[in-house]
VOROMI-231335 format. One record per residue (C-alpha): residue in one letter; y, x, z. Coordinates in steps of 0.05 Angstrom, whole numbers, plus 5000, padded with zeros to 4 digits. Each point is the difference from the previous one (the first is absolute). Layout:
<atom><r>A</r><north>Y</north><east>X</east><up>Z</up></atom>
...
This chain:
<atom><r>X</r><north>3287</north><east>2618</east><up>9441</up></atom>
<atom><r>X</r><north>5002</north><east>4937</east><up>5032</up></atom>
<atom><r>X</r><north>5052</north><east>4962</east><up>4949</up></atom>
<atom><r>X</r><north>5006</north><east>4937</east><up>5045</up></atom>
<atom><r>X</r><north>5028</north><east>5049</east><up>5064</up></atom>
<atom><r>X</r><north>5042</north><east>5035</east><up>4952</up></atom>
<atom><r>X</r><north>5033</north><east>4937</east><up>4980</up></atom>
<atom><r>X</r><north>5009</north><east>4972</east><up>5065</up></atom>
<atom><r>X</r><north>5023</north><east>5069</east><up>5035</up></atom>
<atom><r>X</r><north>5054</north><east>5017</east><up>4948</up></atom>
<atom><r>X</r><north>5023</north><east>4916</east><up>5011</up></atom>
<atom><r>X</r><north>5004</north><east>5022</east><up>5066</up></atom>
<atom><r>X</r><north>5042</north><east>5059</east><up>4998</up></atom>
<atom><r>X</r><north>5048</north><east>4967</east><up>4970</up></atom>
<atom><r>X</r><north>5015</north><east>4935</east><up>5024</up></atom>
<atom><r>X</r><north>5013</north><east>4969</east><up>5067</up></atom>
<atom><r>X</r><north>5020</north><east>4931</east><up>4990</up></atom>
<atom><r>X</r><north>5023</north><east>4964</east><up>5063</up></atom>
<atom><r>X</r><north>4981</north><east>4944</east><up>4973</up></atom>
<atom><r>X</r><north>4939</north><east>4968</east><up>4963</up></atom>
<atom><r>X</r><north>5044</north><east>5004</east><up>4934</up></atom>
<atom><r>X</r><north>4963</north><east>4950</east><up>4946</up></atom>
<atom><r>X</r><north>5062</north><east>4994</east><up>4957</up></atom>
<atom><r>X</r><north>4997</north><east>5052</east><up>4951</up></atom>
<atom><r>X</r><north>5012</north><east>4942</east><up>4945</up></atom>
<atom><r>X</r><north>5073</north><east>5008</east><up>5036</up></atom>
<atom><r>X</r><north>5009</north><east>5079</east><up>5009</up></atom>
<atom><r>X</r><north>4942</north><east>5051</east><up>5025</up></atom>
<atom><r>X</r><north>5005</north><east>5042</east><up>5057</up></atom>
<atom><r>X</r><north>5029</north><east>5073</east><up>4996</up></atom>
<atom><r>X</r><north>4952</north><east>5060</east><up>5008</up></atom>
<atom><r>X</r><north>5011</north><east>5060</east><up>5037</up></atom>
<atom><r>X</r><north>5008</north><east>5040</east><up>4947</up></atom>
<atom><r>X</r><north>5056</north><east>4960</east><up>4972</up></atom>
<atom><r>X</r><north>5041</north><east>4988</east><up>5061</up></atom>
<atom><r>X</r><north>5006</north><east>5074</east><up>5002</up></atom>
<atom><r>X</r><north>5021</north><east>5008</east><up>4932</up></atom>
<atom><r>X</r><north>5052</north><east>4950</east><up>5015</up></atom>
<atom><r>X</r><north>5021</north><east>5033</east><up>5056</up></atom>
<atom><r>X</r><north>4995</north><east>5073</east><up>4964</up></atom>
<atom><r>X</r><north>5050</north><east>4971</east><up>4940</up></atom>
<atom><r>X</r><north>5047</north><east>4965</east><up>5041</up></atom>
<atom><r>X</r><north>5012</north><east>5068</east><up>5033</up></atom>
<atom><r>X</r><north>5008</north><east>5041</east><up>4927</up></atom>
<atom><r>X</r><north>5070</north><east>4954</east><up>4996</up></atom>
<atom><r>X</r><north>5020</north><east>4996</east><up>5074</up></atom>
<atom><r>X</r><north>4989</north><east>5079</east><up>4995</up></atom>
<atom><r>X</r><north>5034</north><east>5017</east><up>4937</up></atom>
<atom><r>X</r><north>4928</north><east>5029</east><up>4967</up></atom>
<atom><r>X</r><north>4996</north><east>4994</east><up>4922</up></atom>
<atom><r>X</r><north>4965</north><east>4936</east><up>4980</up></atom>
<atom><r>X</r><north>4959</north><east>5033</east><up>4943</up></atom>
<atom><r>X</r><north>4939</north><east>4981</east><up>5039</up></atom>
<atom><r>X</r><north>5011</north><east>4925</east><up>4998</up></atom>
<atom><r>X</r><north>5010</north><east>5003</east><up>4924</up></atom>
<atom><r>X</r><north>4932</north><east>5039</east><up>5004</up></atom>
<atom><r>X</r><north>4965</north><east>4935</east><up>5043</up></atom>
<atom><r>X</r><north>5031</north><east>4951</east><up>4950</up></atom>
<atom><r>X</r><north>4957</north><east>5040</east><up>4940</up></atom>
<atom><r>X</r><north>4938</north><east>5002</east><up>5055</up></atom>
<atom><r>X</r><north>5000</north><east>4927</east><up>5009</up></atom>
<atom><r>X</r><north>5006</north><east>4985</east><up>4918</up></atom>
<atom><r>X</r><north>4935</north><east>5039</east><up>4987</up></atom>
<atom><r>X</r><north>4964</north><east>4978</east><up>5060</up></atom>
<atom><r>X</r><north>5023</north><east>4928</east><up>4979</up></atom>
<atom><r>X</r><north>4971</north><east>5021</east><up>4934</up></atom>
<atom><r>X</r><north>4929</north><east>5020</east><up>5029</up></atom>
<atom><r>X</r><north>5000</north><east>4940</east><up>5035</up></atom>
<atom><r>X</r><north>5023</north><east>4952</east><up>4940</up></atom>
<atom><r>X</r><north>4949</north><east>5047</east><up>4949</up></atom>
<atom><r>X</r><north>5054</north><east>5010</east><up>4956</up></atom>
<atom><r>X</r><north>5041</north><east>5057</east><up>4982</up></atom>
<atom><r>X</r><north>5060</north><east>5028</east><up>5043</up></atom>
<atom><r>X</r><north>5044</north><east>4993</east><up>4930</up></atom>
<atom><r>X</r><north>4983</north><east>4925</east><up>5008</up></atom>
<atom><r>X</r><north>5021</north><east>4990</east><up>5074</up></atom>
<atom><r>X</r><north>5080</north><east>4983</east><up>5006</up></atom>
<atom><r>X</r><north>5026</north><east>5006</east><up>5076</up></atom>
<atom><r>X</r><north>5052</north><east>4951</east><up>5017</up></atom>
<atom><r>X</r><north>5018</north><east>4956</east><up>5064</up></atom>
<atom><r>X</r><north>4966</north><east>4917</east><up>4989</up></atom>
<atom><r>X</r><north>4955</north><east>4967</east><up>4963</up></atom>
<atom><r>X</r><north>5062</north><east>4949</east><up>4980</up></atom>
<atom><r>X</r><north>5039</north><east>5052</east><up>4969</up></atom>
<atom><r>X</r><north>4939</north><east>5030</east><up>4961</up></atom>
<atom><r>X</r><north>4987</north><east>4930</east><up>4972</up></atom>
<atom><r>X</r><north>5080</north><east>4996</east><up>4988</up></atom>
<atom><r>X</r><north>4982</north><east>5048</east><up>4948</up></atom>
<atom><r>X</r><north>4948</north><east>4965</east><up>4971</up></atom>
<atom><r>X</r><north>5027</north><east>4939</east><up>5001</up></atom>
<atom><r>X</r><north>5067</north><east>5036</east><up>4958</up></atom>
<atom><r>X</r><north>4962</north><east>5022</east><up>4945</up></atom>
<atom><r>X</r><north>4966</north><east>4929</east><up>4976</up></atom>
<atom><r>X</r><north>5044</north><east>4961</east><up>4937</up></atom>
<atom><r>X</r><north>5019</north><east>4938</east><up>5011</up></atom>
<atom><r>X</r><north>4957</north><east>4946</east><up>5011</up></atom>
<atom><r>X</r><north>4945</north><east>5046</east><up>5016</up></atom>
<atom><r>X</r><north>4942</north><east>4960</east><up>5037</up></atom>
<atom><r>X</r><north>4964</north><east>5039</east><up>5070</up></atom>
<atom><r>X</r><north>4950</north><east>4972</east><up>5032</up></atom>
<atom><r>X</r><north>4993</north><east>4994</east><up>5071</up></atom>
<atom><r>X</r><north>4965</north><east>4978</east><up>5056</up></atom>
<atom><r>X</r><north>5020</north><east>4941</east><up>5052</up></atom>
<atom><r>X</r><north>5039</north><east>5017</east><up>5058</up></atom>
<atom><r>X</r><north>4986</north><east>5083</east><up>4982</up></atom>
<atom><r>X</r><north>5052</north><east>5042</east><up>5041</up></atom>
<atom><r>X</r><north>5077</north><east>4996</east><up>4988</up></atom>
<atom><r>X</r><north>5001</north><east>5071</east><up>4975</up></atom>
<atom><r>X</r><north>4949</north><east>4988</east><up>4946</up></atom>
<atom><r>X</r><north>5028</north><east>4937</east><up>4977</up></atom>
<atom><r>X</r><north>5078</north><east>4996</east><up>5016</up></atom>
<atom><r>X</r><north>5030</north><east>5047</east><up>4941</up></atom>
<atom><r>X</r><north>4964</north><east>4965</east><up>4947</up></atom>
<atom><r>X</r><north>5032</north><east>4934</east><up>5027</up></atom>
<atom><r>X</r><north>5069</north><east>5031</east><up>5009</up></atom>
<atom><r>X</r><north>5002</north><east>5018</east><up>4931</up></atom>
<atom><r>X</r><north>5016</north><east>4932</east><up>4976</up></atom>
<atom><r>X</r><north>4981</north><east>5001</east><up>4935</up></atom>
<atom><r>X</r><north>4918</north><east>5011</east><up>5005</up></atom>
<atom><r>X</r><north>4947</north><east>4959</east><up>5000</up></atom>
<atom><r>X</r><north>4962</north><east>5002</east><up>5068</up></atom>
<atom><r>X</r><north>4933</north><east>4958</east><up>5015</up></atom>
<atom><r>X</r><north>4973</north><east>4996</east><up>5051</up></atom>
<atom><r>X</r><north>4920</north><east>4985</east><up>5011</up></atom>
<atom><r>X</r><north>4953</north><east>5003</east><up>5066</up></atom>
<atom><r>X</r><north>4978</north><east>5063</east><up>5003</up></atom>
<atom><r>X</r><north>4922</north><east>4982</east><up>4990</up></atom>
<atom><r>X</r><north>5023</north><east>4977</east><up>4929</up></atom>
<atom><r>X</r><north>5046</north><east>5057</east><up>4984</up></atom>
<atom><r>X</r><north>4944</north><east>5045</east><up>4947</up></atom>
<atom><r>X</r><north>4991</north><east>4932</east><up>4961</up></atom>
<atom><r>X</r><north>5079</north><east>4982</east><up>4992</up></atom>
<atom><r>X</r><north>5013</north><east>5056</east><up>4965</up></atom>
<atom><r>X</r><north>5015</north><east>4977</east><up>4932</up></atom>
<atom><r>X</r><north>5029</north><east>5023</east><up>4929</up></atom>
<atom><r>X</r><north>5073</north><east>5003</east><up>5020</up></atom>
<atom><r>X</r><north>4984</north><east>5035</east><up>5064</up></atom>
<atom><r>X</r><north>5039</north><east>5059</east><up>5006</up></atom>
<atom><r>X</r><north>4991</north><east>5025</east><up>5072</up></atom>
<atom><r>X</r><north>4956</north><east>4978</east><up>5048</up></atom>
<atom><r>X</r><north>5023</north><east>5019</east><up>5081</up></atom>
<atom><r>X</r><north>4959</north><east>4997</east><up>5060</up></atom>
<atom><r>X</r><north>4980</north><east>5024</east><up>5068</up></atom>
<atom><r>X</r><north>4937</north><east>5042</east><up>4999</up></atom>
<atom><r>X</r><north>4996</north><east>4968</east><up>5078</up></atom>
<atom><r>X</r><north>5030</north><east>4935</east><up>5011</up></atom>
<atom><r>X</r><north>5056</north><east>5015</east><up>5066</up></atom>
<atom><r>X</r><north>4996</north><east>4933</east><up>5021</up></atom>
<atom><r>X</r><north>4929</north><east>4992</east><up>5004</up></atom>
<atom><r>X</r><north>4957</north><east>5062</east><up>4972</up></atom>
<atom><r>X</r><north>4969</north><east>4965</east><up>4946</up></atom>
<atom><r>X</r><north>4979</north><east>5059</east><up>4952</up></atom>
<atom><r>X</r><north>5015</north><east>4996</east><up>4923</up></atom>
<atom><r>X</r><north>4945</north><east>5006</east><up>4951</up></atom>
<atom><r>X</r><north>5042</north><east>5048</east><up>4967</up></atom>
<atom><r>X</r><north>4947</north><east>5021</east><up>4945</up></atom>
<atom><r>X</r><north>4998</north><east>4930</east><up>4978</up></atom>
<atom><r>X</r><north>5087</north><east>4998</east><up>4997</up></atom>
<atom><r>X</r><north>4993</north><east>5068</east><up>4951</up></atom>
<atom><r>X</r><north>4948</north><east>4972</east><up>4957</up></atom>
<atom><r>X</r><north>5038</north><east>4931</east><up>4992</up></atom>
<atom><r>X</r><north>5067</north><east>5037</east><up>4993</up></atom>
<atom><r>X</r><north>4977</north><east>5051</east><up>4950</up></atom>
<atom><r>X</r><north>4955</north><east>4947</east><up>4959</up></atom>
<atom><r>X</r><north>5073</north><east>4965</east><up>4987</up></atom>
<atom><r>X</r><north>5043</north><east>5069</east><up>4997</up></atom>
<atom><r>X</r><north>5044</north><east>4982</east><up>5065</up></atom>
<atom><r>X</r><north>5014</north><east>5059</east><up>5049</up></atom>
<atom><r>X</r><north>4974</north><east>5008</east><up>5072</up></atom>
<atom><r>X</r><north>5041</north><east>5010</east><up>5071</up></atom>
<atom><r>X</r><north>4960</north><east>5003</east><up>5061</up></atom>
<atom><r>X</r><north>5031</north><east>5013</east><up>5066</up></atom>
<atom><r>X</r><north>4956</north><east>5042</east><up>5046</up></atom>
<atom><r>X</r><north>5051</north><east>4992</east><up>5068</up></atom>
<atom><r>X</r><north>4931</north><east>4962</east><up>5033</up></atom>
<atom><r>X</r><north>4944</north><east>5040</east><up>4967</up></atom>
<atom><r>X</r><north>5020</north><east>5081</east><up>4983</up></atom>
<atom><r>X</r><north>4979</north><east>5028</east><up>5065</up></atom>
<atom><r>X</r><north>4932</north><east>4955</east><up>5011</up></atom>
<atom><r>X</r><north>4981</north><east>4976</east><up>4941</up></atom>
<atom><r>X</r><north>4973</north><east>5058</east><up>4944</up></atom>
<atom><r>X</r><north>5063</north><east>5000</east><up>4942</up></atom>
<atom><r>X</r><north>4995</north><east>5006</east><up>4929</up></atom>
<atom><r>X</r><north>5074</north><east>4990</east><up>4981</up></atom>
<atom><r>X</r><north>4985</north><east>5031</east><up>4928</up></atom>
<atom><r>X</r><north>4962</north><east>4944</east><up>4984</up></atom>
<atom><r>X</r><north>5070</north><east>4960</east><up>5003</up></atom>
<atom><r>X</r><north>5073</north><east>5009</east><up>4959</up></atom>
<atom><r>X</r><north>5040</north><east>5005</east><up>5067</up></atom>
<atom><r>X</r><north>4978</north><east>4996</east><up>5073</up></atom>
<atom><r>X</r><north>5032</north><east>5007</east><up>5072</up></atom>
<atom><r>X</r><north>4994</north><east>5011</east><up>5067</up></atom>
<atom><r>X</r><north>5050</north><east>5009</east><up>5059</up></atom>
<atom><r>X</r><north>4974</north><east>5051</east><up>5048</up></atom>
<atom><r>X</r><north>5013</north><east>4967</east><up>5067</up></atom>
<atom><r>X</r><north>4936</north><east>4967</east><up>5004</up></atom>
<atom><r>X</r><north>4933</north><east>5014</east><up>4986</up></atom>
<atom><r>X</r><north>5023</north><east>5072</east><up>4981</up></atom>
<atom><r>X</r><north>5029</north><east>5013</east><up>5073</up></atom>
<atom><r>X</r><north>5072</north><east>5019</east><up>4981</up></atom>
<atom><r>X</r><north>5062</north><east>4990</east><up>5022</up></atom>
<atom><r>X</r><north>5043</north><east>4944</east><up>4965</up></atom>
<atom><r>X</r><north>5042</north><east>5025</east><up>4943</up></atom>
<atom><r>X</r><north>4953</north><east>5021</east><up>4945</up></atom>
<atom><r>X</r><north>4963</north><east>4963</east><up>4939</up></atom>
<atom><r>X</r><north>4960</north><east>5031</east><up>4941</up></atom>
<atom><r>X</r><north>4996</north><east>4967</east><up>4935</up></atom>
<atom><r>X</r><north>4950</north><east>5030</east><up>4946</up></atom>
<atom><r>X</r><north>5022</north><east>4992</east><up>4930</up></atom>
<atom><r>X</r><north>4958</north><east>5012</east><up>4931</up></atom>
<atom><r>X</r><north>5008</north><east>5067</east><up>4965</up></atom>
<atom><r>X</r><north>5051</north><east>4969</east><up>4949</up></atom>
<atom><r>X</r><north>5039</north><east>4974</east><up>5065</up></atom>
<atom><r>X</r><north>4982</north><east>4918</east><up>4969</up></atom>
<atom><r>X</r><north>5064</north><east>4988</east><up>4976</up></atom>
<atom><r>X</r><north>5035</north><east>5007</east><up>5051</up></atom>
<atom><r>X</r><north>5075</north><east>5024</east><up>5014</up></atom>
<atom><r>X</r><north>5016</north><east>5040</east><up>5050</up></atom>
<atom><r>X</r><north>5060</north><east>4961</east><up>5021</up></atom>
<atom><r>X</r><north>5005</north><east>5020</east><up>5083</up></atom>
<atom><r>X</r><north>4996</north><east>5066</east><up>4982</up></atom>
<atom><r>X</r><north>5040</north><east>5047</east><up>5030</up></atom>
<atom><r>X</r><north>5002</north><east>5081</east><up>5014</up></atom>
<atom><r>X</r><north>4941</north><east>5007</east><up>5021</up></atom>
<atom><r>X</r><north>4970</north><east>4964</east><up>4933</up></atom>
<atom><r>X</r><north>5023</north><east>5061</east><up>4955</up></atom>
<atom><r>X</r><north>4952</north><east>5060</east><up>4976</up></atom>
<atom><r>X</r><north>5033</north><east>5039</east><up>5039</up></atom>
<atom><r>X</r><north>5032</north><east>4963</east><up>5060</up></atom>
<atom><r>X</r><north>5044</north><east>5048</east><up>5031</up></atom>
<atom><r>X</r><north>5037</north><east>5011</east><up>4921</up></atom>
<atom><r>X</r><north>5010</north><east>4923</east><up>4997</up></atom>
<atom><r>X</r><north>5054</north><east>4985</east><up>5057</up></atom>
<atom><r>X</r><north>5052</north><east>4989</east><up>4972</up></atom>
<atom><r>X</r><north>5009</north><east>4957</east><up>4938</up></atom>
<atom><r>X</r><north>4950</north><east>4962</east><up>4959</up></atom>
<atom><r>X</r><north>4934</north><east>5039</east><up>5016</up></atom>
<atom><r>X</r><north>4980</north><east>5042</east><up>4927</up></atom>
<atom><r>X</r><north>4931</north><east>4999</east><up>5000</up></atom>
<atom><r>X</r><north>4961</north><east>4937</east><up>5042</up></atom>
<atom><r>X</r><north>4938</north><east>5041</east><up>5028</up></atom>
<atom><r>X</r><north>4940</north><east>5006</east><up>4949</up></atom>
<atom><r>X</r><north>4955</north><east>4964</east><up>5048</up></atom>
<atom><r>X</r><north>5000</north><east>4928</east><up>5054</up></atom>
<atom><r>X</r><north>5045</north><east>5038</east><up>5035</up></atom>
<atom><r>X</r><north>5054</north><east>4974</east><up>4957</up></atom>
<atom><r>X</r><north>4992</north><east>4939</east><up>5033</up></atom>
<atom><r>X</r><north>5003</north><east>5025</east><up>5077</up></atom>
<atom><r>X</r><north>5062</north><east>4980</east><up>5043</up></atom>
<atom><r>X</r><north>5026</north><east>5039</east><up>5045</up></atom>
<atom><r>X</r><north>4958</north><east>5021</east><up>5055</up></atom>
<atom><r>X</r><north>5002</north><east>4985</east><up>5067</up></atom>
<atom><r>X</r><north>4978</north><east>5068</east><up>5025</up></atom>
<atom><r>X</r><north>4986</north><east>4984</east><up>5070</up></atom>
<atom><r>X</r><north>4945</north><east>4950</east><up>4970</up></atom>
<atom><r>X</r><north>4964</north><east>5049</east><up>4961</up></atom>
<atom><r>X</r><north>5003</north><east>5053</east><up>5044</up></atom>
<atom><r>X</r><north>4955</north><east>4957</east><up>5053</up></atom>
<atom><r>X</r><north>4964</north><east>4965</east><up>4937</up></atom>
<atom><r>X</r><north>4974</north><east>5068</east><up>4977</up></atom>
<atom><r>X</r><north>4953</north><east>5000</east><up>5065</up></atom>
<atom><r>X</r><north>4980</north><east>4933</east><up>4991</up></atom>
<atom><r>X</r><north>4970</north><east>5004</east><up>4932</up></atom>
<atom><r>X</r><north>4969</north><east>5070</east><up>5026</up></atom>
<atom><r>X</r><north>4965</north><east>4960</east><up>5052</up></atom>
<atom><r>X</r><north>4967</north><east>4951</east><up>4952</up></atom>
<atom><r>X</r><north>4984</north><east>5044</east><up>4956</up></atom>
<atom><r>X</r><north>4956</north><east>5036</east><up>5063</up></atom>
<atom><r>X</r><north>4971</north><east>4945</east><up>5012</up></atom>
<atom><r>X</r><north>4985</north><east>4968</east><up>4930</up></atom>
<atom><r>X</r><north>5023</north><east>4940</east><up>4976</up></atom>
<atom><r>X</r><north>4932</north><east>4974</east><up>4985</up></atom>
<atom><r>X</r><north>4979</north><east>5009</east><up>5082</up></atom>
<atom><r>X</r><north>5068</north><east>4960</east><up>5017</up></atom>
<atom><r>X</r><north>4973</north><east>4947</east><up>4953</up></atom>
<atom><r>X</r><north>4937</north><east>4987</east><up>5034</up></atom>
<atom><r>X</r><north>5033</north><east>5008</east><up>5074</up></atom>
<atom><r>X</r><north>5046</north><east>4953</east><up>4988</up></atom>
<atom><r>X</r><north>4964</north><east>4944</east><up>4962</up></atom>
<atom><r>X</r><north>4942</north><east>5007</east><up>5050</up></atom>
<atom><r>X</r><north>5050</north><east>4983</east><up>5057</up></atom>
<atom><r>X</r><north>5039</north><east>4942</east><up>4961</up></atom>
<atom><r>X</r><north>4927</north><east>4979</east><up>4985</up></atom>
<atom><r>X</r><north>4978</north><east>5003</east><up>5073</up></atom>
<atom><r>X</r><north>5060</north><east>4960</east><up>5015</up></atom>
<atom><r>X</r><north>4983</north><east>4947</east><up>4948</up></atom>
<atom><r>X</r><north>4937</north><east>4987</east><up>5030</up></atom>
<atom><r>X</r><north>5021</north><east>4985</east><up>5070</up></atom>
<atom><r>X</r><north>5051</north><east>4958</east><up>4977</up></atom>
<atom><r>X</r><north>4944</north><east>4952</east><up>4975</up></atom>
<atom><r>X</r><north>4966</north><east>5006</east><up>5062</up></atom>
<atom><r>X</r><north>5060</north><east>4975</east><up>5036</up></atom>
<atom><r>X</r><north>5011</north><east>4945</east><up>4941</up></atom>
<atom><r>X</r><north>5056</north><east>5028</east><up>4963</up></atom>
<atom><r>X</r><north>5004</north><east>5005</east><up>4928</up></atom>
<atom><r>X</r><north>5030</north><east>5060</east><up>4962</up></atom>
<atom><r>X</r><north>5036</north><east>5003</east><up>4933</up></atom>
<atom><r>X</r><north>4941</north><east>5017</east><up>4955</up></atom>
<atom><r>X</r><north>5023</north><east>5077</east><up>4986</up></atom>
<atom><r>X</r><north>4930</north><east>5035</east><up>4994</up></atom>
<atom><r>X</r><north>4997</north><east>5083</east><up>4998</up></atom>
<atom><r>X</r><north>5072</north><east>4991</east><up>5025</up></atom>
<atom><r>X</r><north>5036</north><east>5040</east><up>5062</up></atom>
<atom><r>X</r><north>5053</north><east>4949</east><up>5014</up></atom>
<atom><r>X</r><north>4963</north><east>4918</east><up>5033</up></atom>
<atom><r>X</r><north>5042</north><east>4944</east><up>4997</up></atom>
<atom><r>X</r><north>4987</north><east>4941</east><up>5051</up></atom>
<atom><r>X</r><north>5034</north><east>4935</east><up>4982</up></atom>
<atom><r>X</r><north>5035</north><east>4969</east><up>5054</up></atom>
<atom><r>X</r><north>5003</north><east>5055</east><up>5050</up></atom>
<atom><r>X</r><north>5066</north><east>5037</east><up>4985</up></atom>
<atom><r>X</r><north>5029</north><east>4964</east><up>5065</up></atom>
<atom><r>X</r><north>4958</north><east>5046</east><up>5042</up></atom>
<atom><r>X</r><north>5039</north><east>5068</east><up>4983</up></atom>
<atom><r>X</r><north>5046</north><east>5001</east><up>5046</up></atom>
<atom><r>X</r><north>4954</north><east>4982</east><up>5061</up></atom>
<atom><r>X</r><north>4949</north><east>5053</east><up>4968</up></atom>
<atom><r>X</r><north>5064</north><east>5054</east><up>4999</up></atom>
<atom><r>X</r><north>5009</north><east>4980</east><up>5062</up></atom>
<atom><r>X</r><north>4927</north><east>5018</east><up>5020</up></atom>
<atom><r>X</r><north>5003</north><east>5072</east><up>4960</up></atom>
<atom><r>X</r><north>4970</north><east>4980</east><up>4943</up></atom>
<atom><r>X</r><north>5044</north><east>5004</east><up>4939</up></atom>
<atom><r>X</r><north>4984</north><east>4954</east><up>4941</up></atom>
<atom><r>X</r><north>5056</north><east>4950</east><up>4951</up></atom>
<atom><r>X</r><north>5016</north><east>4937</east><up>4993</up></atom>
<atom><r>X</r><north>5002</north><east>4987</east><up>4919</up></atom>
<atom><r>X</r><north>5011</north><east>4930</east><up>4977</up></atom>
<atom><r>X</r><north>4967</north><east>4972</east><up>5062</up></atom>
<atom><r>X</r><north>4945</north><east>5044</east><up>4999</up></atom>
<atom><r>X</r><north>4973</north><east>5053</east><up>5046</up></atom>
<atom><r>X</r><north>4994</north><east>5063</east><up>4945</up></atom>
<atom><r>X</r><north>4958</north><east>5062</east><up>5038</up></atom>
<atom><r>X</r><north>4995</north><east>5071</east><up>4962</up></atom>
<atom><r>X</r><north>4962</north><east>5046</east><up>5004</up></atom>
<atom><r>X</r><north>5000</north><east>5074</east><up>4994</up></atom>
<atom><r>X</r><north>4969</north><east>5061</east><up>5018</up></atom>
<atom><r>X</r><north>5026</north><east>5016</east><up>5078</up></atom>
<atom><r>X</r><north>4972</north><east>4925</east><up>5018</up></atom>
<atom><r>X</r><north>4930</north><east>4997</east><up>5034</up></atom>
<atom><r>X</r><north>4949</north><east>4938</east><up>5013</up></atom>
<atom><r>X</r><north>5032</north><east>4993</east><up>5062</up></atom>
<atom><r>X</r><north>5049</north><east>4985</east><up>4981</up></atom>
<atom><r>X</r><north>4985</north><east>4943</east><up>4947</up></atom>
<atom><r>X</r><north>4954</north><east>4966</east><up>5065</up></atom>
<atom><r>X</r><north>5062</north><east>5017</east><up>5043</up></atom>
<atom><r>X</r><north>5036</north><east>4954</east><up>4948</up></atom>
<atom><r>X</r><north>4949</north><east>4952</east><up>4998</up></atom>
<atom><r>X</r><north>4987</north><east>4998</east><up>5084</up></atom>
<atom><r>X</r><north>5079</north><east>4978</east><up>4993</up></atom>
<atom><r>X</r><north>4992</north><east>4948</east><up>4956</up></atom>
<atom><r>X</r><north>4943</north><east>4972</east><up>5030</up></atom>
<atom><r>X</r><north>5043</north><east>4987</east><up>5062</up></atom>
């Protein structure tokens, strides 16, 4: 079997951008399968049909979530952002607690650790963040994939450092689970929103939690937290479930019912084959920005370039049907599996000009 076709033709059947769509960094493009999903669940409510089936996706997407993350389904909590998943984290430190986190990291990672008002927050570059951890250290948080620029985390190096000085570990996936291979049980809590790399609609988040849950309380928990969900209504809920799924929120069934196809899909095609399609076009693009004299954030064996300086060409670039951001004044391009090397030189022909 030709693997290469097989990738390509099942990209194919399920996207048709009309546009050269190098934003992924912002939200990734639909498939097929999940726009009919979508449309198939929006009809169970505007017919009258049971909904048993969407509580059936939500279940689908924890375990393929799982697979994908390499931890157990008992681990995987379903809930809506990556903000409110670090609310909870951020709600079970004492006082005077000290994270660790990287400079200018996205809100969501950062913000409830700040609101709290009585931790103790520092902030490094993210280069230096492994060798910061000190004794004292009692969390350290960070992107897996830096949003603003791509800049990877040597993640292995933050676990040794933070289990050398006993400190816990929070790494949010949102720019990585989807291209870049997981290994969330290698970390105390991770996250991901599923809008992204992961193809989703907006609406859903997965944090991953140790087997002991970390410490952590429970405290957005609602009905759908208990043991058994539909017995918890009404009242303080008995029995919090026995696994993660204490910690879900309630879902946003629309979400996972289209969400559900979308992890399907990268499962077909293998996260590890994603990997190297994507890098191998960010690459590609990296080297003609050189030739035409432009300079990258370094962000090597990342999906998401970075090109100080550049962010003010966006909107002409929009204009032009090429879809890229504008982050701090630079032009960010990502890239994901239903781009092509045409379109990374279509970007670059533009560019040129």
């Amino acid at each position: 079997m030709d693997t290469t076709e097989t990738f390509e033709s099942r990209v194919r059947a399920e996207f048709t951008p009309k546009s050269i769509h190098l934003n992924t960094a912002s939200s990734g493009l639909l498939p097929a399968r999940t726009v009919a999903a979508l449309h198939e669940a929006a009809l169970l409510r505007a017919e009258g049909r049971p909904l048993n089936p969407l509580f059936e996706d939500v279940e689908a997407c924890r375990a393929a979530y799982a697979r994908l993350a390499g931890v157990p389904a008992t681990r995987v909590a379903a809930g809506a952002s990556v903000a409110a998943h670090t609310g909870v984290i951020a709600a079970s430190l004492p006082a005077g607690a000290e994270i660790l986190t990287a400079q200018d990291d996205f809100t969501s990672v950062l913000n409830p650790f700040h609101v709290r008002g009585d931790l103790k927050v520092r902030t490094v570059p993210l280069e230096r963040i492994a060798e910061s951890v000190r004794p004292g250290t009692a969390l350290v948080a960070v992107s897996a994939a830096q949003s603003a620029d791509g800049r990877v985390a040597d993640l292995p190096a933050v676990r040794a450092a933070a289990r050398a000085h006993g400190a816990r570990t929070y790494v949010d996936f949102s720019q990585a689970a989807g291209w870049l291979p997981m290994d969330a049980g290698a970390y105390d809590f991770t996250a991901s929103v599923s809008f992204k790399w992961l193809l989703g609609p907006h609406g859903a988040a997965f944090l991953t939690v140790p087997e002991d849950f970390g410490g952590l309380t429970p405290v957005l928990a609602g009905w759908v937290a208990g043991e058994a969900p539909w017995d918890s209504c009404y009242g303080p809920v008995g029995e919090l479930a026995h696994s993660a799924r204490r910690f879900d929120l309630t879902y946003a069934l629309f979400t996972f019912a289209g969400l559900r196809r979308s992890l399907a899909l990268l499962e077909e095609l293998g996260v590890a084959a994603i990997h190297a399609h994507d890098v191998a076009l960010a690459d590609r693009f990296r080297a003609g920005l050189a030739r035409l004299g432009h300079e990258p954030v370094p962000a090597p064996g990342s999906a998401i370039v970075s090109v100080p300086g550049l962010g003010f060409r966006q909107a002409g670039l929009s204009r032009a049907g090429i879809e890229v951001s504008d982050r701090a004044g630079n032009l960010r391009a990502a890239f994901h599996l239903y781009n092509t090397a045409a379109d990374v030189d279509r970007l670059l022909a533009a560019l040129s000009g």
